[in-house]
C-alpha atoms as one frame of an Amber mdcrd trajectory, in Angstrom:
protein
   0.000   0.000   0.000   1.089   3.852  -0.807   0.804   6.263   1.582   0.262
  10.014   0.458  -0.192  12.924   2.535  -3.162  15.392   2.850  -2.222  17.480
  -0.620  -1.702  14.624  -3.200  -5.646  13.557  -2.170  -6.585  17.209  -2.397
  -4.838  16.921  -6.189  -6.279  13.207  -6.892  -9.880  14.988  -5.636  -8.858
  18.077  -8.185  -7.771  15.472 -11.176 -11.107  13.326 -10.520 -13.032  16.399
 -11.050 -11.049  17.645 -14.337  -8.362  15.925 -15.253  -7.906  18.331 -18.052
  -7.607  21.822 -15.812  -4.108  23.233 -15.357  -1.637  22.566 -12.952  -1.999
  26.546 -12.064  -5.683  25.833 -11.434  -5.249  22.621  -9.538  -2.380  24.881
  -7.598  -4.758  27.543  -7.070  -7.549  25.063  -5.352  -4.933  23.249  -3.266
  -2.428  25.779  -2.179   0.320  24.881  -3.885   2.674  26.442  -6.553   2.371
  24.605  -9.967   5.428  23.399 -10.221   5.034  21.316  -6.900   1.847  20.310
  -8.164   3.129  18.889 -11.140   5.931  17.160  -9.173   3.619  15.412  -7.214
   1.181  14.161  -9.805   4.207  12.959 -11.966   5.307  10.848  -8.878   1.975
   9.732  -8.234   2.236   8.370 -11.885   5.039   6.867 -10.785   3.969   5.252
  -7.923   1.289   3.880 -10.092  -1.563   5.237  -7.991  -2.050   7.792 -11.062
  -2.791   4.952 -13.891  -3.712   7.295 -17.017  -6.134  10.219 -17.304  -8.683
   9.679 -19.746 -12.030  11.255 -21.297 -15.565   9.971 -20.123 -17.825   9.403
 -23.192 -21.212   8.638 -23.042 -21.459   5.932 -25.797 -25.596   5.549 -25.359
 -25.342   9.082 -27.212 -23.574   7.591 -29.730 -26.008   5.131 -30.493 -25.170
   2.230 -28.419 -27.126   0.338 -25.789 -25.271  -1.864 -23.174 -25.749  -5.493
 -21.564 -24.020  -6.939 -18.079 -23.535  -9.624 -17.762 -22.793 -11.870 -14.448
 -20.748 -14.906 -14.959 -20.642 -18.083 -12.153 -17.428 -20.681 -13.021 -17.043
 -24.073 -12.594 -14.452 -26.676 -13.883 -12.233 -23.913 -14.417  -8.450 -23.202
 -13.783  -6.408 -20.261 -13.344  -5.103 -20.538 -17.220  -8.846 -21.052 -18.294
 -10.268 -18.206 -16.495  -7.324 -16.300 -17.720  -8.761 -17.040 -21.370 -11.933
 -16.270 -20.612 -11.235 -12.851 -19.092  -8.899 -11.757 -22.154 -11.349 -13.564
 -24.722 -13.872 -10.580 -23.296 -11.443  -7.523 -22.637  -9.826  -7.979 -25.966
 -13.477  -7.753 -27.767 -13.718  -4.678 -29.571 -17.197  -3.484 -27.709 -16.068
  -4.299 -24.214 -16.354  -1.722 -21.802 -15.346  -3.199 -18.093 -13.963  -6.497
 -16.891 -13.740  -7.257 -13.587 -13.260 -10.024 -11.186 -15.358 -10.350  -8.212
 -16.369 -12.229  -5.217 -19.554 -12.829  -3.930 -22.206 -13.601  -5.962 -20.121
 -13.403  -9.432 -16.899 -14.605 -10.416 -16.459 -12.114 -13.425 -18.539  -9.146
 -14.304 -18.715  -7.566 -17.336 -20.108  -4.773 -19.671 -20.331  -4.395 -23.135
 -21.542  -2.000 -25.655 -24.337  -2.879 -28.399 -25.640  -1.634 -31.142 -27.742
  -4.188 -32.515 -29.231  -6.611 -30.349 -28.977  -9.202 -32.972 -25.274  -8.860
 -32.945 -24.970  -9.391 -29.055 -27.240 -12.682 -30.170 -23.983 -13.500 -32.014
 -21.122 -13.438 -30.213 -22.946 -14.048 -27.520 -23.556 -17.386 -29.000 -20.008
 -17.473 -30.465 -18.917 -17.191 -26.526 -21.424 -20.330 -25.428 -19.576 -22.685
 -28.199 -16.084 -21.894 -26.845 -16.810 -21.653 -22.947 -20.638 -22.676 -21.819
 -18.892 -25.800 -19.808 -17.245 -23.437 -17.897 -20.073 -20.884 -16.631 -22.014
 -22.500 -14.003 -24.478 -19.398 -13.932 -24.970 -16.263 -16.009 -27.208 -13.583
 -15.562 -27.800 -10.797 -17.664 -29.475  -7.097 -17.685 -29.648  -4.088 -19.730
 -27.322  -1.105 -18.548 -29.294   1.818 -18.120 -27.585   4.608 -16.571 -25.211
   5.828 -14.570 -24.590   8.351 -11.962 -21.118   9.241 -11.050 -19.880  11.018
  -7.646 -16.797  12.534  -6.859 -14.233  10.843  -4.507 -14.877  12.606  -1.420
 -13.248  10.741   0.616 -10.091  11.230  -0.845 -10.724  14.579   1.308  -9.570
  14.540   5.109 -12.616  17.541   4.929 -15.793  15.439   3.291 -17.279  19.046
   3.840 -15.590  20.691   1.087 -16.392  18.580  -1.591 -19.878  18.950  -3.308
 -21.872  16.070  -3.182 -24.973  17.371  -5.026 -22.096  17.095  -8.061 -23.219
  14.172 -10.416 -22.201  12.982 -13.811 -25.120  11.035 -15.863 -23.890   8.515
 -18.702 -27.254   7.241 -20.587 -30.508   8.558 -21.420 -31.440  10.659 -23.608
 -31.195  11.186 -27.231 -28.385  10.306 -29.486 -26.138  12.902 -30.734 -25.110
  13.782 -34.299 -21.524  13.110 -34.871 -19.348  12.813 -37.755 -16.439  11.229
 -38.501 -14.017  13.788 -36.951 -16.153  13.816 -34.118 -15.158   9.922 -33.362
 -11.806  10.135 -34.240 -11.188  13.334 -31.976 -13.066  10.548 -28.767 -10.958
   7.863 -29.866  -7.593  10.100 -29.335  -8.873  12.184 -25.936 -10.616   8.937
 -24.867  -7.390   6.963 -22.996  -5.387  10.668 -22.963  -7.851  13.532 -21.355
  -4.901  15.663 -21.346  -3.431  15.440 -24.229  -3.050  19.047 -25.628  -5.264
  20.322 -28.001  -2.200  21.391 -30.569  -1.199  17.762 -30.754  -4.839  16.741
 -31.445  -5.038  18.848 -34.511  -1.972  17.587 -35.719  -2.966  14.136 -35.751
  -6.060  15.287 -37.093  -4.818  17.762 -40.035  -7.147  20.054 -38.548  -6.812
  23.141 -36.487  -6.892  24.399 -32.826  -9.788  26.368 -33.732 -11.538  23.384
 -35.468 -10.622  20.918 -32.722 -11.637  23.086 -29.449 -14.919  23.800 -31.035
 -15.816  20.449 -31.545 -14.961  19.524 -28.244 -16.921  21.717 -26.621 -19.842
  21.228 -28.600 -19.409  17.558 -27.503 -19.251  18.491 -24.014 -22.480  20.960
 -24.049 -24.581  17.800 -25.961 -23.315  15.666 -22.935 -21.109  13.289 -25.337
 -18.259  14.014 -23.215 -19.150  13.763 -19.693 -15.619  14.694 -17.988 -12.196
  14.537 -17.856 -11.360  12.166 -15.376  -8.325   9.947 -13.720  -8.133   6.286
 -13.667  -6.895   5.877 -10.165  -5.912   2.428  -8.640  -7.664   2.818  -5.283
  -6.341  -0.463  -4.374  -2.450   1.067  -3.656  -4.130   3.402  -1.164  -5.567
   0.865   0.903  -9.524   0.924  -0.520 -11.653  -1.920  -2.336 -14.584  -1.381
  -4.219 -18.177  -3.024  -3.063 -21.035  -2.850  -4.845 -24.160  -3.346  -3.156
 -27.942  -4.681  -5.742 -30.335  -3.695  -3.028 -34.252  -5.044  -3.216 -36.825
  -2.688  -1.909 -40.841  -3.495  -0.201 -41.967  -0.092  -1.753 -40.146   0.941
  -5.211 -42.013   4.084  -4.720 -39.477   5.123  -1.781 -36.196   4.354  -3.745
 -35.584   8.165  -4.570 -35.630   8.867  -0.726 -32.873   6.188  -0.412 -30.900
   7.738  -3.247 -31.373  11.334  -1.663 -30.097   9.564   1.878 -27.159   7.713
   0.517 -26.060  10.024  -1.830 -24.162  12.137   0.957 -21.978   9.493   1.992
 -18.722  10.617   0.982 -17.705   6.837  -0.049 -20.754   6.498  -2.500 -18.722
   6.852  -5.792 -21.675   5.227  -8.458 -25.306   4.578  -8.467 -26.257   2.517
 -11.572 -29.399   1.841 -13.224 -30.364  -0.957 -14.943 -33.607  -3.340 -15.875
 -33.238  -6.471 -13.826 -30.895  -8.102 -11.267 -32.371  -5.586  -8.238 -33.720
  -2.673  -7.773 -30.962  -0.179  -6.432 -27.317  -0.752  -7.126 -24.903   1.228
  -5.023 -21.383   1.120  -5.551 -19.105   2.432  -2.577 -14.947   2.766  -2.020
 -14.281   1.664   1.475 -11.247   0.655   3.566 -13.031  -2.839   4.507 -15.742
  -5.247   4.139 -16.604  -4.190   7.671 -16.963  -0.294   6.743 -19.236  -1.512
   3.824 -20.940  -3.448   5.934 -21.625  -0.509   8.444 -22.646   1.585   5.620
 -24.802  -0.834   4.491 -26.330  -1.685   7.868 -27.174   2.539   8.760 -28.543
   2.391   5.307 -31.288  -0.495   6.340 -31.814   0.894   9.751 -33.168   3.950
   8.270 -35.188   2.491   5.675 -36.140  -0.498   7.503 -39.991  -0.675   6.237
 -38.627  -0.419   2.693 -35.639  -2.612   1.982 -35.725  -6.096   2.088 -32.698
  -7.263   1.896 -29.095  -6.556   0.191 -26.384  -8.681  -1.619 -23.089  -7.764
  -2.181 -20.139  -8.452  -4.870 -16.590  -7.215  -4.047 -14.753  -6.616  -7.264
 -11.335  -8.127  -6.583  -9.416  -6.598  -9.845 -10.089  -4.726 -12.727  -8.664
  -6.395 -16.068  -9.688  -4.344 -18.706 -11.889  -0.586 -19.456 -12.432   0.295
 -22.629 -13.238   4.298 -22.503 -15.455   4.328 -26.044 -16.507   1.496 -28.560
 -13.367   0.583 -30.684 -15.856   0.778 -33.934
């Protein structure tokens, strides 16, 4: 495990919020000069607790729908699963692959734009490896709320919980060509500058900032975020498929829960349960404690709660490779 001191969480907090703002801005927020600030994020990187900053893009605007799916081995070994994980991450419409345990062994998303052609390689996927899956469940991905890190904050105060980002829903966006091939280069690179982009590109600045923006103000790009590994600083991610008495009250759970400065994803989807919470917490007892205030207070209206701890992340995909 890393240890970091009060200001490189203030700067991960600052980086999770905009990956793409300026080291003079971040300074500015944080209290630091921006050459110290870009010092410490470069030995963050380093440290590999800074993994890549990269561009959130909300693909169901581009015309794609997406399926989870929740896989169960059996007769498998470590080179089989190994197969199995890379035989989904490497597919070209993958968007996460992750292990878990719990309820799963491997979770996964993946990005659809015909239904028919999920049919397929979902079929393609039973010839090679049905033996193998002793259970899968499916739903359809529906959308999903994003929170900041707050508790990367010694002061949970100062960050701004009522701050959400919304992937899904809504209508699709008109995009062109240059459109996708300016996501495909910011996608795994948020800060990549935007003189280099235009280079690439044979296009200009001008060109190039304008259709970024007019990305970001139809909600195609969400944010400019940091792909963190949480696990070097001591946290695990839980995620929590919660099944309510009264659907009716699930927006007073949300509006409860939501100011929990671990919360860090509510997702929405048709099937598996009815609320899905996902938290980033130091322990399976601290989820459980979270978990337990959460029932207390809505005892007439939840049911009951399952949990799947996601062990390691193998592969994210930041936009369809289509």
């Amino acid at each position: 495990m890393v240890k970091i001191d009060k200001k490189d969480r203030e700067i991960l907090y600052q980086l999770d919020l905009n990956s793409r703002q300026s080291f003079l801005k971040i300074g500015k927020n944080v209290g630091l000069p921006k050459t110290v600030v870009a010092y410490r994020v470069n030995k963050l990187k380093e440290l590999g607790v800074i993994k890549n900053f990269y561009t959130a893009i909300d693909a169901f605007k581009l015309g794609y729908n997406s399926f989870r799916i929740y896989l169960v081995f059996q007769y498998t070994t470590q080179d089989i699963e190994k197969e199995i994980i890379d035989y989904f991450g490497k597919n070209k419409l993958n968007w996460w692959t992750i292990s878990a345990e719990g309820r799963f062994d491997l979770a996964l998303i993946m990005w659809v734009k015909d239904t028919n052609d999920f049919y397929a390689f979902w079929e393609e996927t039973l010839r090679k490896y049905r033996d193998y899956f002793q259970e899968q469940q499916f739903s359809v991905y529906i959308q999903l709320y994003s929170y900041p890190h707050s508790y990367l904050l010694d002061d949970t105060a100062k960050s701004n919980r009522t701050r959400f980002e919304i992937t899904g829903g809504g209508k699709q966006v008109e995009t062109d060509d240059l459109d996708f091939q300016i996501l495909r280069l910011i996608a795994p690179n948020a800060r990549m500058p935007m003189k280099d982009i235009a280079n690439q590109l044979n296009s200009t600045i001008s060109i190039v900032n304008y259709r970024i923006k007019k990305m970001i103000d139809a909600e195609v790009i969400q944010g400019f975020k940091t792909n963190i590994d949480f696990t070097i600083l001591g946290y695990q991610f839980f995620k929590a498929d919660i099944y309510l008495q009264d659907y009716k009250q699930r927006g007073n759970i949300i509006n409860y829960v939501k100011t929990n400065p671990h919360l860090v994803r509510i997702d929405r989807s048709v099937g598996i349960s009815d609320l899905e919470l996902e938290f980033h917490v130091k322990s399976l007892n601290q989820f459980h404690e979270i978990m337990k205030d959460i029932c207390n207070k809505f005892h007439n209206i939840i049911k009951q709660y399952k949990y799947v701890y996601a062990s390691k992340l193998h592969y994210m995909n930041y936009m369809p490779d289509e």
